[in-house]
N, C-alpha and C positions, 0 to 999 in steps of 0.2 A: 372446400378444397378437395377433399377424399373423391369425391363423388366424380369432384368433374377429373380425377387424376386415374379413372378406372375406367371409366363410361367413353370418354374422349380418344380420336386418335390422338397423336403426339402434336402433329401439323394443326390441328382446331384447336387441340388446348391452348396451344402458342400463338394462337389466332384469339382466342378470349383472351389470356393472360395481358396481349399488347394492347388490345380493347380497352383493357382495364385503368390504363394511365390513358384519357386524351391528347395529353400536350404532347405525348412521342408520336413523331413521325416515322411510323413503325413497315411502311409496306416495303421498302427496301432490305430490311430485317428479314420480312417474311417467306420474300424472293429466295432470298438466299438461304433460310434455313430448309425450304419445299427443294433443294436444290442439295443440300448437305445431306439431307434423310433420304434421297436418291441415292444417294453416293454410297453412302456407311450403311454396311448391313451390322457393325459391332457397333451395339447400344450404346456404351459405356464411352466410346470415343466421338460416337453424335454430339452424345452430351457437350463433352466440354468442347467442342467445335461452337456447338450451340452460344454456349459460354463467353466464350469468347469473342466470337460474332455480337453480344451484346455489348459486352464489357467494350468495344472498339466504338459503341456507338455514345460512350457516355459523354458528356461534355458538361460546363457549367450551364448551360443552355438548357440539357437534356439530363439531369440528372439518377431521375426515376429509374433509368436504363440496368441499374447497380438492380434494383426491384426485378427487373425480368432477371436477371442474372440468377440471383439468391432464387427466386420461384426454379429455375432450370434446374440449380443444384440440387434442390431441395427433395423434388420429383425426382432426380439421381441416386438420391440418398435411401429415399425409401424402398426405391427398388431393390438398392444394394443392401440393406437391412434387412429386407422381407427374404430374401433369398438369402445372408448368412444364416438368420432365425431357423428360417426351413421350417414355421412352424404351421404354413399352409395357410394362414389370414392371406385374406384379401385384402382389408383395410390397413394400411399402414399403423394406425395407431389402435390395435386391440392386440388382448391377453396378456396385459400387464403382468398380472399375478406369472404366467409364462415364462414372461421372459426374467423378472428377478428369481425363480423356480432356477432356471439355468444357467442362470450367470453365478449363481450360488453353487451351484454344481461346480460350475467350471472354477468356481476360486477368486470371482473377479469383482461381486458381490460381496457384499457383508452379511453373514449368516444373521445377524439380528433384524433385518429387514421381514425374514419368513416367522421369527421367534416373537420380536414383540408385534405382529400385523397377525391378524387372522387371512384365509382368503377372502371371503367377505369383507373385511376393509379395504384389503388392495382392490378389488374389483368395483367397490364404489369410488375409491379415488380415481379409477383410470377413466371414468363418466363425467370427471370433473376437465376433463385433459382436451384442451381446444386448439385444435390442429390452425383452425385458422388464424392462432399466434405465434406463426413460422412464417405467415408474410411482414412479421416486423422485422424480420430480419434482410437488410443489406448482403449483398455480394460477399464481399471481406468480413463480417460480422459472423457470417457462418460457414466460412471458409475457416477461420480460426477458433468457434465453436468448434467444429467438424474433426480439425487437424490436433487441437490441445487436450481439449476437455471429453468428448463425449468415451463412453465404455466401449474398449476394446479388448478382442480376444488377442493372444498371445502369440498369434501371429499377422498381427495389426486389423483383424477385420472389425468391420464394424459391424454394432450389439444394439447401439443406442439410438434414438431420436432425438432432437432436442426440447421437446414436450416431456419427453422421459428422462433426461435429467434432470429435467427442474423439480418433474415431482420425488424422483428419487431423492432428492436431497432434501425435498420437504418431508418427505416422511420420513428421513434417516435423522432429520434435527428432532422432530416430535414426537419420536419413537419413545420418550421416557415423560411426555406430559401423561396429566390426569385423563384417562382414558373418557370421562362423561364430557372433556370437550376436548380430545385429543384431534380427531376427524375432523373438527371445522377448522383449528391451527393448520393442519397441514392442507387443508385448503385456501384458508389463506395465505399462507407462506407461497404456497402454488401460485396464486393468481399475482402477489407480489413481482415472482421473480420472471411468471411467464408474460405477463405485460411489459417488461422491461420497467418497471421501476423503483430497481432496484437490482444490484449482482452483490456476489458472495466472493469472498474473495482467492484469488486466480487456489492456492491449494483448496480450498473448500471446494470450489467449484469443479477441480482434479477429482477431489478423493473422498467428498460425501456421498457415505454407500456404496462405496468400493472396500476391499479387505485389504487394501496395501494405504501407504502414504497418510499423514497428519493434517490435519485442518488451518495449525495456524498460519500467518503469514511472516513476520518478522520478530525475532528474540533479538536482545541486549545480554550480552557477559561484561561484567567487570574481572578483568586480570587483576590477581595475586601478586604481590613483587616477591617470588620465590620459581625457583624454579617447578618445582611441581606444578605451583597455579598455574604456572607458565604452559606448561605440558597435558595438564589436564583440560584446562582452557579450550587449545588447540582439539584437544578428542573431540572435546561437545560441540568445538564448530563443527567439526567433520560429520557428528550425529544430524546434528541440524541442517546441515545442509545435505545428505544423503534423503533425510523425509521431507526436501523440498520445501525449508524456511530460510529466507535470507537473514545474516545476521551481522549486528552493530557491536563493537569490540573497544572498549575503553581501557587506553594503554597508559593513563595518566598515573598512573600508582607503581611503574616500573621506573627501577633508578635508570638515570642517564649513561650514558658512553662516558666512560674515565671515572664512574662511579667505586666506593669501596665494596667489595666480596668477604667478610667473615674478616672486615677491619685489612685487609689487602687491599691497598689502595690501587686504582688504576686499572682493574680486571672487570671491570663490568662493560661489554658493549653495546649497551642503550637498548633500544626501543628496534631498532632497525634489521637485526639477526631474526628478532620474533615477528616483526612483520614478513619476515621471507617465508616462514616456515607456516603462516597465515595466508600468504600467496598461494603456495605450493597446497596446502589443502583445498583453498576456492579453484583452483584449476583440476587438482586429479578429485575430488569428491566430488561428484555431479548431481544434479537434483534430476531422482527419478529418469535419468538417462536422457534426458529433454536438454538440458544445459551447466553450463558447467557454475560449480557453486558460487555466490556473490556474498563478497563483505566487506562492511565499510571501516576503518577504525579511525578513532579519536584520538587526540593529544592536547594537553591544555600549551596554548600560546604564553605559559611562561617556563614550561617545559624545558632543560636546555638542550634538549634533542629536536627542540619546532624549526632549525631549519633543514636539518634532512630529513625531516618526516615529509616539509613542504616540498622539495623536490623528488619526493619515491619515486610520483608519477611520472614526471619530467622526459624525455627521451634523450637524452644529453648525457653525459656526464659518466662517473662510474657503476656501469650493470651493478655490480657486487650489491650496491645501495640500491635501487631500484625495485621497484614492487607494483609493475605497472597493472597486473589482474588486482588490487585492491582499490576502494577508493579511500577518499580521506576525509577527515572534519575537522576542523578546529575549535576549541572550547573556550572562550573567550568573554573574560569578565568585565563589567561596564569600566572600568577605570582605565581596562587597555583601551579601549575606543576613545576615552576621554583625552587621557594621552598622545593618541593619534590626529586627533581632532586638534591639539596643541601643539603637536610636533615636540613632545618632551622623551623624557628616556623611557623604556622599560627592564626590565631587570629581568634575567632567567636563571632558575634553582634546579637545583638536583630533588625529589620529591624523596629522596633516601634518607639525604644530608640534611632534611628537613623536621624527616619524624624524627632523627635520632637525637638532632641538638633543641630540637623546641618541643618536641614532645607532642609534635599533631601532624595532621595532613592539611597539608593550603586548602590541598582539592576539597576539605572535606568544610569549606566555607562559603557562602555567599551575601553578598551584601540584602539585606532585608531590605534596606531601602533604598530609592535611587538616588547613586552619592553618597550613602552612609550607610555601613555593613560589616560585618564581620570579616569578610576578605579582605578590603582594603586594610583595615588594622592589623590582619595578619600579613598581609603583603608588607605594608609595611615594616614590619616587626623584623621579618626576613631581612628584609635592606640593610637595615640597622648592628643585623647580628654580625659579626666580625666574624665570629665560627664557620659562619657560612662561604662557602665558595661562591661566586654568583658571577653573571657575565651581564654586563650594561651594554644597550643595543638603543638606537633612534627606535622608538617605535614605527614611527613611517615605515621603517626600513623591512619590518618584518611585514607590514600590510602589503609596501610592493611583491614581496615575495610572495604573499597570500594572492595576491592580484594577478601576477606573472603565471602562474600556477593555473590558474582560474582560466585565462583567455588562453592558453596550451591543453590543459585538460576537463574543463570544467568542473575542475574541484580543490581545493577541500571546502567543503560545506561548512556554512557559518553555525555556531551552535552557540547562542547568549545566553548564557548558564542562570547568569543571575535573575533574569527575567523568569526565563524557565523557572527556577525555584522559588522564586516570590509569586508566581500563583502556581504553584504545585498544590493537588487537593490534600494531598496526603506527607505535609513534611512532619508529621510525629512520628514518621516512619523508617524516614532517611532520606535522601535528597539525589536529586537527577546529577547522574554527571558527565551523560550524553547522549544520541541519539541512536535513531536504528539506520539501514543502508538509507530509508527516504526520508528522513530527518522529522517524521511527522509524529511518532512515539515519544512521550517521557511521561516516565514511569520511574518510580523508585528504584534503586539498584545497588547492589553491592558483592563483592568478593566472595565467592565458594571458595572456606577455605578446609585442609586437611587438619581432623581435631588429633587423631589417633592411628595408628595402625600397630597390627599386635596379630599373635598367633594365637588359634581358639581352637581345640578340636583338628588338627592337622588344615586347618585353613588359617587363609590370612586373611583380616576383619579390619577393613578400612573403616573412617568413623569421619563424615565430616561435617563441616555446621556450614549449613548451605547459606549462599548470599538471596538477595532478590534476581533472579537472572528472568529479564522483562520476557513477556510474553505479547505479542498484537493481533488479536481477530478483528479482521477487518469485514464492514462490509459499505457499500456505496450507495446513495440517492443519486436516480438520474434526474437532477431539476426541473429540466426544461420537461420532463414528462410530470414526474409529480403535481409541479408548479401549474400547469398548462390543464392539468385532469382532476385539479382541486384535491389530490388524496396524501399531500402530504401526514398528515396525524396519523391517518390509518398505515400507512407503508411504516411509518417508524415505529407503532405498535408492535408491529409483528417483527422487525427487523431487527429492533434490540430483542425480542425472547430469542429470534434464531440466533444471534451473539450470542446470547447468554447462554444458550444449550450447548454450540461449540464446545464451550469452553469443557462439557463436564463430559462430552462424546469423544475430544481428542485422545488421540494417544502421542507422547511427547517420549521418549527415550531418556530425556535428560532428567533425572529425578528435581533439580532442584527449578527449574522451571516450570514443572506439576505442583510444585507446593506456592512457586508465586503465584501462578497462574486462578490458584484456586484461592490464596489470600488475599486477592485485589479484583479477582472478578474482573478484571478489566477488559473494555469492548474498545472499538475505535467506529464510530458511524462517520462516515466520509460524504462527499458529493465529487459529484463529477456534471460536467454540460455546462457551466459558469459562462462560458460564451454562447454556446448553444442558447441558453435561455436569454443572453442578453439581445439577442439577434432577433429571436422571437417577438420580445418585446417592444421591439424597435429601440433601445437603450445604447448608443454611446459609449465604448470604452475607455472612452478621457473623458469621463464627464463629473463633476458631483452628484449628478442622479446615480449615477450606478457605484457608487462609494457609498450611497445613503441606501442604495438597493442591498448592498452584498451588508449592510451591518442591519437592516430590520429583517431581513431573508433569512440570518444565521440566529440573531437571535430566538427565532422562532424557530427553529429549528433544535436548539439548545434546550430549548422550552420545552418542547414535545418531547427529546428525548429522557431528559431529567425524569418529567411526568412518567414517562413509560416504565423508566431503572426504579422510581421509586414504586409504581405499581408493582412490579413483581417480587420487590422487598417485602412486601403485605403477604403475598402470596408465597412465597420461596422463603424468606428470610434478608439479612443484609449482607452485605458483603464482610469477612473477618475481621477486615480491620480500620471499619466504619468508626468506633468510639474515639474519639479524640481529633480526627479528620475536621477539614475544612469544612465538609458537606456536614458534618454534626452539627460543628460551633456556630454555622450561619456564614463564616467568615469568608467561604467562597462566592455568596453573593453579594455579601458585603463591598468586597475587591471587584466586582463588577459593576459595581453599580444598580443591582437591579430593584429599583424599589417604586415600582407600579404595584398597583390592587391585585393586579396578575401575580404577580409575580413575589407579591407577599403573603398569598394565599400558595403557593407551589413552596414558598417557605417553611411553613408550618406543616404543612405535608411533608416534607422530606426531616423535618424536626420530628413528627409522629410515628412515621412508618421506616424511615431510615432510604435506605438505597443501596440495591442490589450492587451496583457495579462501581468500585472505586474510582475507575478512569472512565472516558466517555465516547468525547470524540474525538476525531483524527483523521485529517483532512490528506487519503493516498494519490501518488500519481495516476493511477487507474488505466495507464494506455491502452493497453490490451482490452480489457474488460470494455471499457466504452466504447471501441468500435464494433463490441460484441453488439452492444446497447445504441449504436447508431446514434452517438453523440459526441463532443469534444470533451478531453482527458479535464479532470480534476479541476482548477481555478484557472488553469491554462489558456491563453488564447490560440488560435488556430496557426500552422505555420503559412500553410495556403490554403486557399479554398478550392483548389482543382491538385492532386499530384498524385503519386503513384506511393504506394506501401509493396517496400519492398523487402521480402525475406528471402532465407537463403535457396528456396527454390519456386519464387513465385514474385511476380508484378503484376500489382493488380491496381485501375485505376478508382482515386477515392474524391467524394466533391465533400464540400461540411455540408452538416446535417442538414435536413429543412433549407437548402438553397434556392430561392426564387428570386424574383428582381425586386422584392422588398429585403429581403434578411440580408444581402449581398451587400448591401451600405454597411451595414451593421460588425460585416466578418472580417476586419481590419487585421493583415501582417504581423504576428510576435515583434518580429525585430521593427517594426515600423511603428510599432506603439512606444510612447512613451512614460518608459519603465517606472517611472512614478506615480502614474495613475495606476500599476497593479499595485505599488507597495500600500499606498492609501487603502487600496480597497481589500488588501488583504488583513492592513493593521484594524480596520474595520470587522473585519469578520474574525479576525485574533480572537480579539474582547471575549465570544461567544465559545471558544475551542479551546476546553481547557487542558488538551496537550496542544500538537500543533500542527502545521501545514508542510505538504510539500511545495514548496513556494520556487519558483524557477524564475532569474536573472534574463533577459533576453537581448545579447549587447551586440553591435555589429564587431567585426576582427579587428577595426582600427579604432576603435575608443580609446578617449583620452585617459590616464591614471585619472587623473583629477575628478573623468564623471564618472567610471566606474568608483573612487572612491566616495565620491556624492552618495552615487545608489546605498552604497553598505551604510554609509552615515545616517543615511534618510532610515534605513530601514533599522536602525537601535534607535534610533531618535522614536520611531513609532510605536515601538514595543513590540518590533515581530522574532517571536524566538528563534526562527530557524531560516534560512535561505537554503535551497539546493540551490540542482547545479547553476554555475553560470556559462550561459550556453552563447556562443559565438557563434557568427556567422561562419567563423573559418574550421569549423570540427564540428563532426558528426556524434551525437551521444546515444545508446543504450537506454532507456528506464529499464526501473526493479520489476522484474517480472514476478516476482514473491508478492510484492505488494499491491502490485496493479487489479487494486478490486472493485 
């Protein structure tokens, strides 16, 4: 590509480039651009004349078109690089060592890039750097490379390529491995992420090897029922969400509206005052100046604040109560669905008037098994108490309104606790008791609470005993590439150490999320392209083939990464708080079921060597990142196969991936599928994911209660821990841009 991007006029380059796809019917293209380069003597505006001239020609027909697009841009780009650089190369992609030299300078780099790298390293990594994997990239795929991620100076120019980010970020993950095989790591992490089989997630991908901004993608807090937790709580969203991580907020430990204050009855105003004061940070704290901060919060559905939690969203009613910049989740224990399923009562408690007359927390139970548990005997016990104030409601009553909710906002997200913590790896630890904004994290958690404060020395010396406040490095397989180029093992080799180096490279603000972070180790490996690669295959979205496809795909998937967390246990050591864990005792393959030769031999390995990483995988929405990767978002199917992506200052035409007149059978409508073939194939890949999925509802605006209540039922009856959104025909939704890795 270099070569012919020097040597060539502009009019012959674009004369090979269209050469290059036969199926475009390219001379009408070519008229017109011999025709545009007449006209424009300003480069910069050919270009995207050019551009767009392509972009008009795409169709499902003519897809490849997105390909000359991305080539136009590309050659755009370089020019506009090579002349911010000034550094006199001819070649678009030389003197690496160069340009981290001055982006260091300039503040925009991380000074450990020049400290732990010789030059001689950097100048043999930039020989590893293969310009011609900038033609995998699509139109839109590096449009929004170009526009989010790549390094820019401080007054927006651009520093970067997209060859040079990739390696940047390989060599900023394996900046602290063994230096006698440091250099083949970051060339492999290189050829990982520059083939597209694999991305890092959207902050990784920001701010590896930059000097500003954090790596992870989404934290969990548990709120304090105090005020202080309350107020402090609120600080660490506003941290977390200023270094650009979305975060999941668990209000189930604050007493209710009409609760007692210091035995003052009547003065407590619930859950709904602090969710405003949660709004008002997600809207003024903005992430990195890119957008404004996102966060989701929870409430357990026996709460007796779940019905104005369920209506925050709502557009109706009174603002005062409303909290429309949040979203919601509801946490929801197998007895309320059982209930619902029977149309019996539910009961709702104050979690105040709970600890103080029985001596525990509801929240702090779940049934161990299905039907029979600890919750239900304290839910019950609750009932029974007379001390108790409690409010009796049809459970139905509270689903319509979960329902109602859903088809107006697409939310509150289902969150099956119980399930959740009956294969949790780690409940010697303490137990999940909700999710993050895309509900695919659980991870142990619990309350930062205040031990002490006191004066020492003319200071004031706060003292507090931090809770588990979750932490998620994400990163994604793109299937239908891995799958398709046989490299699955190898990409998750390397893919879990880059997780695992995140973890010890980040800088986190919030003290007690650095101490979970580094207690649990915990990674989340993802995929994304589930349609993509079905389409490939020729495989049927309503089928039992692709339900037996998506549970031996993830299995093995599970398998390799296991294998890899416990290789570098060998090497690195285990994760802190491996002794007593699921992964010790055996008991988390026990609960799976796994007992092949394989898999009883990856047994005794993980008995011997232990395991680096307490959590694992975790299946993100990825929208962003996959159109980087020229593939379909996460376990998702497609909305269309031809439409337009549209942001706030650009329309740009998109067909799904691999689109010819075979895959086109294959690429079947969200809302035209039937929503039961995903929940099967998702409760299929469940088994294998031992956090969870972002799993998305796909309903048209006039469904019946009755099937959308179907769907929810079908989906506890399967054992899937979590549902996002549920997305209607009739509203348009957002994904987490934190997570989308």
């Amino acid at each position: 590509m270099e070569n012919t991007l020097t040597t060539l006029s502009l009019r012959d380059w674009l004369a090979d480039c269209v050469a290059s796809f036969p199926e475009l019917e390219g001379e009408r293209f070519l008229e017109r651009a011999k025709e545009l380069e007449l006209k424009n003597t300003n480069r910069s505006s050919l270009y995207k004349q050019l551009i767009m001239e392509a972009l008009n020609c795409l169709s499902m027909e003519e897809p490849q078109w997105t390909f000359v697009a991305a080539r136009l841009y590309i050659k755009q780009l370089y020019e506009e690089v090579q002349e911010n650089k000034g550094f006199g190369e001819k070649q678009p992609y030389s003197n690496l060592y160069g340009l981290i030299e001055h982006l260091v300078d300039l503040k925009i780099y991380h000074r450990d890039l020049l400290s732990s790298y010789s030059a001689h390293e950097i100048k043999e990594a930039e020989k590893w750097i293969v310009p011609e994997r900038d033609e995998l990239f699509t139109y839109i795929g590096l449009k929004t490379l170009a526009d989010r991620y790549l390094a820019k100076g401080f007054n927006h120019e651009l520093y970067e390529l997209p060859q040079e980010r990739w390696m940047v970020i390989a060599l900023f993950l394996m900046k602290n491995e063994d230096q006698k095989h440091r250099m083949e790591l970051v060339k492999e992490a290189y050829w990982a992420l520059s083939n597209q089989y694999m991305t890092v997630a959207t902050p990784t991908l920001a701010n590896a090897g930059k000097s500003y901004g954090q790596l992870s993608s989404c934290f969990i807090d548990t709120v304090d029922d105090s005020l202080r937790g309350i107020f402090d709580s609120n600080t660490d969203a506003a941290t977390v969400s200023k270094g650009g991580g979305g975060l999941g907020v668990y209000l189930g430990k604050i007493r209710s509206r009409g609760s007692d204050i210091r035995g003052f009855k009547g003065n407590s105003s619930g859950v709904i005052p602090w969710m405003k004061q949660l709004n008002n940070t997600a809207v003024s704290v903005d992430q990195l100046g890119q957008r404004q901060g996102a966060i989701a919060v929870y409430l357990d559905v026996w709460h007796k604040d779940i019905f104005e939690f369920l209506d925050a969203k709502l557009n109706n009613g009174d603002e005062r109560m409303r909290t429309h910049d949040l979203f919601t989740g509801v946490c929801i224990p197998d007895v309320f669905m059982e209930k619902v399923e029977r149309r019996e009562d539910w009961y709702l408690f104050d979690p105040h008037e709970v600890r103080r007359y029985k001596g525990y927390s509801l929240e702090d139970f779940y049934d161990e098994e299905k039907g029979n548990g600890s919750f239900r005997t304290r839910y019950e016990e609750c009932i029974s108490d007379e001390r108790l104030s409690k409010q009796c409601v049809p459970a139905i009553e509270i689903m319509k309104r979960i329902m109602k909710s859903q088809l107006e906002t697409g939310t509150p997200f289902m969150f099956y606790r119980d399930t959740v913590n009956r294969l949790n790896p780690n409940p010697h630890k303490g137990m999940v008791y909700a999710s993050n904004l895309c509900t695919e994290i659980m991870q142990n958690m619990s309350a930062t609470t205040v031990k002490s404060e006191e004066t020492e020395d003319g200071e004031i010396i706060i003292r507090k005993t931090p809770g588990d406040y979750v932490v998620c490095n994400l990163s994604s397989l793109s299937l239908a590439r891995v799958v398709g180029d046989q490299v699955l093992k190898r990409v998750i080799d390397i893919q879990v150490r880059m997780l695992d180096n995140v973890i010890d490279h980040n800088s986190i603000d919030v003290p007690q999320a650095v101490l979970t972070n580094k207690k649990y180790r915990a990674i989340g490996v993802g995929t994304f392209g589930w349609h993509h690669l079905l389409a490939k295959e020729g495989v049927k979205w309503e089928s039992e083939e692709a339900v037996a496809y998506a549970d031996k795909l993830y299995e093995e998937i599970n398998y390799h990464v296991i294998n890899a967390s416990s290789d570098l246990a060998k090497e690195k050591g285990k994760y802190a708080a491996f002794e007593g864990s699921d992964w010790d005792s055996g008991d988390y393959f026990t609960k799976r079921d796994y007992d092949s030769e394989k898999w009883k031999h990856l047994i005794e390995k993980v008995k011997d060597q232990g395991i680096r990483n307490g959590y694992l995988i975790a299946v993100a929405p990825n929208s962003s990142t996959s159109i980087i990767a020229n593939s379909t978002p996460s376990v998702d199917p497609i909305f269309k196969k031809f439409y337009s992506e549209e942001k706030k200052n650009y329309k740009i035409p998109v067909t799904a991936p691999d689109l010819n007149a075979e895959t086109a059978w294959f690429y079947k409508s969200a809302f035209h599928i039937d929503q039961r073939w995903s929940i099967l194939q998702n409760a299929a890949r469940q088994r294998h994911v031992d956090q969870s999925i972002s799993f998305n509802l796909y309903v048209t605006h006039d469904i019946k209660a009755k099937d959308l209540l179907d769907l929810h039922l079908l989906s506890f009856e399967k054992g899937l821990k979590t549902t996002y959104y549920t997305r209607s025909t009739s509203i348009e939704l957002e994904g987490c841009e934190s997570c989308e890795s």
